[in-house]
C-alpha positions in Angstrom: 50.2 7.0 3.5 49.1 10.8 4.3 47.0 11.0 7.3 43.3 12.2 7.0 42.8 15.2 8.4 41.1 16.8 10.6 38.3 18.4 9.0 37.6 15.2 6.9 37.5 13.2 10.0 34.8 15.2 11.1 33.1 15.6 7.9 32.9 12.0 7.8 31.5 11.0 11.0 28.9 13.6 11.1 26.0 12.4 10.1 23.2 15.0 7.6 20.3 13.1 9.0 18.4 14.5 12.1 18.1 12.3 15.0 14.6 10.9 15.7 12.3 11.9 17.9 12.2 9.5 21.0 9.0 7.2 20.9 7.8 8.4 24.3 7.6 11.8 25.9 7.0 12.5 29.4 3.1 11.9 30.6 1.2 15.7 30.6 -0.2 16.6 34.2 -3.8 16.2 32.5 -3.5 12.2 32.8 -1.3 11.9 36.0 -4.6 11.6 38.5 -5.0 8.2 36.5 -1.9 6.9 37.2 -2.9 5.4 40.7 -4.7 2.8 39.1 -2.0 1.6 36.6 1.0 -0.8 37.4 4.3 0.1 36.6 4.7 -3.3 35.2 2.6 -3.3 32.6 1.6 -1.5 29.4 -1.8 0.4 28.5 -3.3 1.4 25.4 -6.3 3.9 26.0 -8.8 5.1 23.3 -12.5 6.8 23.5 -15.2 3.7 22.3 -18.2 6.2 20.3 -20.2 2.9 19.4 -24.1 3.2 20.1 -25.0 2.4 23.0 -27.3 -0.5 21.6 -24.5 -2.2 20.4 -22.4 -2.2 23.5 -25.2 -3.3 25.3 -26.5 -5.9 23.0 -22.3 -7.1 23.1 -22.3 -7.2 26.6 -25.8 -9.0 26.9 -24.3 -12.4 25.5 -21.0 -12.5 28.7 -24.1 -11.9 30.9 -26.6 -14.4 29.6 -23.6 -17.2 29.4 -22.4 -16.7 33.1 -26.1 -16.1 34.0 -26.3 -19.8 32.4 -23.7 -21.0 34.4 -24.7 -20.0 37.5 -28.3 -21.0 37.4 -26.9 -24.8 36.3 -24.3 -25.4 39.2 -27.3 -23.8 41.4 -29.4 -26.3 40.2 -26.7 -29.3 40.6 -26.2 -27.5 44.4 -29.6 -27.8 44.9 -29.8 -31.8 43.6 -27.0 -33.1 44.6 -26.6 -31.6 48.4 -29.0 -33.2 49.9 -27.5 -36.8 48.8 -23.9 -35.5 50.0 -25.8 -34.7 53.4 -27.1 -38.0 53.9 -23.3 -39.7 53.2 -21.7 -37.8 55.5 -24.8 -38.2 58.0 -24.4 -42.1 57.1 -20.4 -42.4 58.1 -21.8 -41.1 61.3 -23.8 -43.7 61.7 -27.4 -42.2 61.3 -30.0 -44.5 59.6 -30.9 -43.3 56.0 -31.1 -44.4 52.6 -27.3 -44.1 51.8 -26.2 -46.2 54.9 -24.7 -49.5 53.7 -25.0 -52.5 56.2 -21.9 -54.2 55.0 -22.6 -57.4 56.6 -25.0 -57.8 53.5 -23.4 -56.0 51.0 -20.8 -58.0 49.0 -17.5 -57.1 48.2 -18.0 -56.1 44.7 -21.0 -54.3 45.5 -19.2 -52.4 47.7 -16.3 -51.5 45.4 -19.5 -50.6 42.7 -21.3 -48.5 45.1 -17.7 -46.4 46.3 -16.8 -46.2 42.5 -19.7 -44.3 41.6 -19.9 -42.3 45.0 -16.0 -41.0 43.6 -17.4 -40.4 40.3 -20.5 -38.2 41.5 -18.1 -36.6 43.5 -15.1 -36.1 41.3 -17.6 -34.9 38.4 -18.9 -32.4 40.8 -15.8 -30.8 42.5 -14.6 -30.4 38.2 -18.0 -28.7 38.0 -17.0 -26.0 40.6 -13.6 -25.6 40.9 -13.3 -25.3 37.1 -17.0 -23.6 35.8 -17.3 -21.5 38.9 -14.5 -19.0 39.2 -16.2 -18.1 35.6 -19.4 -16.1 37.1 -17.3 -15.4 39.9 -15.0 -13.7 38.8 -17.7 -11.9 36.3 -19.4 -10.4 39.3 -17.1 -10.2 41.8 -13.4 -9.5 40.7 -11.6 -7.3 43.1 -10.7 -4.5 43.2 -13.4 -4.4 39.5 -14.2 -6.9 37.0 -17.0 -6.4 34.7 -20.3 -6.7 36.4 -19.2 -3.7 38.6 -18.2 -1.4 35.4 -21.3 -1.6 33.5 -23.2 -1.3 36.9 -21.4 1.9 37.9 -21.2 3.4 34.5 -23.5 1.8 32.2 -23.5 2.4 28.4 -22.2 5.5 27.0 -21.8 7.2 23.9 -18.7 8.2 24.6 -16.3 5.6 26.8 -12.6 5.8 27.9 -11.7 2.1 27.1 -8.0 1.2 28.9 -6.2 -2.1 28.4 -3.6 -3.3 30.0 -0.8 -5.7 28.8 -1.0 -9.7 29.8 2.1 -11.7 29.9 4.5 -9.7 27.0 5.0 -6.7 29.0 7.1 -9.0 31.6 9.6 -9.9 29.5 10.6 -6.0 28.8 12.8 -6.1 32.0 14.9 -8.7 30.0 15.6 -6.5 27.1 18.9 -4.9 26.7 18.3 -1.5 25.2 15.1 0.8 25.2 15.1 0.6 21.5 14.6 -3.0 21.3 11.8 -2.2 24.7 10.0 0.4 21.9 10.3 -1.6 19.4 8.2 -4.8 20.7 5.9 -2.1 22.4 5.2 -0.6 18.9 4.7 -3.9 17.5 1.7 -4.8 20.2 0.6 -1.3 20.6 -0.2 -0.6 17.0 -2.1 -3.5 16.0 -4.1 -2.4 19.3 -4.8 1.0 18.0 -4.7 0.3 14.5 -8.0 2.9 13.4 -9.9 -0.2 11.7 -9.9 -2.4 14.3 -11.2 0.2 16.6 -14.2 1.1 14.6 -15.0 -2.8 13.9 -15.1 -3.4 17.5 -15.9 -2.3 21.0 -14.2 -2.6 24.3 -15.6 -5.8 25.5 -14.9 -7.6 22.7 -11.0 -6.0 22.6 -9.7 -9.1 25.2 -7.3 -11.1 23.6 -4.4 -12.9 24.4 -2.0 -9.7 24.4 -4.4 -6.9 26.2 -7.2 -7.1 29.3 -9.6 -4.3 29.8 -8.5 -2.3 33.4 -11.9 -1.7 35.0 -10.7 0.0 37.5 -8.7 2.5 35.7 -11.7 2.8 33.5 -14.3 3.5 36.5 -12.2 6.1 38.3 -11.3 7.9 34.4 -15.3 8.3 34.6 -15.6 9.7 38.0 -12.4 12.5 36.9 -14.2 12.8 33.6 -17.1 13.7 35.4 -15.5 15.8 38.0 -13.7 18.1 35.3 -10.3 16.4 36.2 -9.9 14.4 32.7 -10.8 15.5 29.4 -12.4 13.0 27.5 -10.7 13.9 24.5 -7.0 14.2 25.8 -6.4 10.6 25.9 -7.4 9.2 22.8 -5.2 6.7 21.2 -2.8 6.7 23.1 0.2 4.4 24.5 1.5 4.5 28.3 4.1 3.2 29.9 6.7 3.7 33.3 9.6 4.5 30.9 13.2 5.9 31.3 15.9 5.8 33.5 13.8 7.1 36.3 10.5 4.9 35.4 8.4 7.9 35.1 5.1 7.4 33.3 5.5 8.6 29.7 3.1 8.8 26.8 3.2 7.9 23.2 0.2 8.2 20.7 1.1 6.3 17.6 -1.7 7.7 15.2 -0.4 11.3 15.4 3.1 10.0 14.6 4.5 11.6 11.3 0.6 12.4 10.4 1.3 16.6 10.7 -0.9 18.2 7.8 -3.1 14.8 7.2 -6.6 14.1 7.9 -7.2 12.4 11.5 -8.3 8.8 9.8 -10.8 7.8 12.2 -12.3 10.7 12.9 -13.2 10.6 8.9 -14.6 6.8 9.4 -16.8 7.8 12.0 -18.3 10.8 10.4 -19.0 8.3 7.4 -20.7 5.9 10.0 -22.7 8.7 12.5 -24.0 10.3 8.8 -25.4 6.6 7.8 -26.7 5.6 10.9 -28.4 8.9 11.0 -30.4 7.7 8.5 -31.3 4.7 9.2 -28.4 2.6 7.4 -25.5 1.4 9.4 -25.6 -1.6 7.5 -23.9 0.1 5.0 -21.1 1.2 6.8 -20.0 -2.0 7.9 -20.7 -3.8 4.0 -18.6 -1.0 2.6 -16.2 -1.6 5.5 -15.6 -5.5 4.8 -14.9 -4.9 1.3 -12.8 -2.4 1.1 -10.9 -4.3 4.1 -11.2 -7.8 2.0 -9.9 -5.7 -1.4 -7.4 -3.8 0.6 -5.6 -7.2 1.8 -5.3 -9.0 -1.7 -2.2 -9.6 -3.2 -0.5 -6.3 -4.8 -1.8 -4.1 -2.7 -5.4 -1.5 -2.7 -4.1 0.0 -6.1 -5.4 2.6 -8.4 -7.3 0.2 -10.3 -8.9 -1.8 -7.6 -10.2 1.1 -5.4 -12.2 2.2 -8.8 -13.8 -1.5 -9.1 -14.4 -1.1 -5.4 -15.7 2.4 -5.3 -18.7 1.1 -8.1 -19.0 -1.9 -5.6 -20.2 0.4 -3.2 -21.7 3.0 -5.3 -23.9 0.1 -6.4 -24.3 -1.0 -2.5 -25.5 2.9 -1.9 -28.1 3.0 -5.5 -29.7 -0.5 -3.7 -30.5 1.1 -0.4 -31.6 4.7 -2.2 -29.0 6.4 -1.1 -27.3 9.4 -3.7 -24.0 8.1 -2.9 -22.8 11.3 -5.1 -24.3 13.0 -2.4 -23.5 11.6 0.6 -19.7 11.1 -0.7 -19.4 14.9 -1.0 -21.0 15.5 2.0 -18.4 13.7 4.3 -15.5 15.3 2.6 -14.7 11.7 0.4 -12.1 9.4 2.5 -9.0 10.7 1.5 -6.0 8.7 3.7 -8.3 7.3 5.4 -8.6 3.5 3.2 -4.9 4.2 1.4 -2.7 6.8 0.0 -4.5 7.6 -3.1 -7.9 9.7 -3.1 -11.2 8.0 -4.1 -13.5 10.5 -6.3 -16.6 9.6 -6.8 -17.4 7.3 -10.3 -19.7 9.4 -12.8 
């Protein structure tokens, strides 16, 4: 059998398809005085929140009011249940009071009675504070920031730098053989994080969940450079960091400008369409139009042709209720082209 040759060997394993481009590339010196604040173990996601104000406040009034709650009751319990402590302890002692038992009078089950419910009380009570406690605690007082301090320091903005750090996943990277299969869970986590819905349905507080925390600290000190000059507000946006490579140097990837060279920049679209309603008065119909293209966009077969027309009148109608011209308004935005699927919506004469 005639040997292949040369040429044909090398025709052959040569491959016509470009490599691709590595997921992460190194971090740009505009987010390195950020990086003391970030752990090399974990994984970050960063975006800017540009909910109102109101909102985020009115979001971050009901963590407030709950530990608030929980505070005032063990207070109150304290305040109760103290004194009565006081006088056992004051009673083993031998002072006279109300809680000393003379046990020549007392009778054995008595006794065994009275020490039940004295474990009880105090058993119920201990749950009370080593389990409800830590709750306002660490609210207020988390070191080296939790979320008392954040608000306190840099209250509500329009514009916010909201970083998250991975809990628990991120751990298990170490274990992982190759850095494809590292950038290949990171994608998985990072993209449902960052996915441009789910960041204009919801605000920073409300992002904590059982794969990402909210970094306070690394949020309060990205303030203090933002203010300074040292951080543009606008460079990190959407974006994915991580201590990467060989070397574990702190590289960056930002999965919404992935392949997207020539396309509209989705959520910039969305939040034009939301600043132009609430301008006038009707953010409700932002988030209406947004829950049913989102419910019409997850039935089965897809957001197709057909069912983004039926939709569109949906919301046409929605508009006509409110007296909105949503022939208007559509035009004036630039339609939504990208940003809901694919195809482009036009406006239904």
């Amino acid at each position: 059998m005639p040997r292949p040759s040369k040429k044909s060997q090398a025709i052959k394993g040569t491959s016509t398809e470009p490599p691709s481009p590595p997921l992460f590339t190194p971090l740009p010196s505009s987010l390195k005085p950020l990086i003391p604040t970030l752990s090399p173990s974990r994984i970050y996601v960063l975006h800017v929140d540009t909910h109102h104000t109101s909102l985020k406040a009115k979001i971050f009034a009901i963590p407030v009011l709950m530990h608030l709650v929980i505070l005032l009751a063990l207070l109150w319990r304290a305040y109760i249940i103290l004194p009565d402590y006081l006088g056992i302890l004051l009673s083993i002692g031998g002072v006279q009071n109300a809680f000393l038992v003379d046990l020549s009078q007392t009778s054995k089950r008595d006794l065994a009675w009275l020490a039940a419910y004295r474990a009880k009380s105090f058993m119920i009570d201990w749950a009370l504070y080593m389990f409800l406690l830590p709750w306002p605690m660490n609210f207020l007082r988390r070191t080296p920031a939790g979320p008392a301090v954040w608000r306190w320091k840099l209250g509500f903005q329009e514009k916010e730098l909201v970083v998250r750090e991975s809990i628990g996943w991120s751990e298990g990277l170490g274990q992982l053989g190759s850095t494809t299969e590292k950038e290949t869970l990171v994608k998985e986590k990072a993209t449902k994080a960052l996915d441009p819905w789910y960041l204009v349905n919801t605000t920073s507080y409300v992002m904590i969940n059982a794969d990402w925390d909210l970094n306070y600290e690394a949020m309060i000190t990205a303030r203090a450079l933002i203010d300074k000059k040292v951080l543009d507000l606008d460079e990190p946006q959407e974006c994915v960091l991580a201590a990467w490579g060989e070397d574990q140097g702190w590289s960056i990837w930002r999965p919404n400008l992935s392949g997207t060279t020539g396309k509209k920049d989705n959520r910039k679209v969305i939040l034009s369409f939301q600043k132009k309603l609430t301008d006038i008065g009707k953010e409700k119909l932002f988030y209406r139009w947004m829950e049913l293209v989102q419910y019409e966009s997850t039935q089965t077969g897809g957001f197709t042709e057909e069912r983004q027309m039926n939709t569109m009148k949906q919301v046409q109608g929605m508009f006509e209720k409110e007296g909105v011209n949503f022939g208007e308004f559509w035009r004036s935005v630039g339609g939504m082209e990208g940003a809901v699927a694919d195809e482009s919506w036009d406006v239904v004469d």
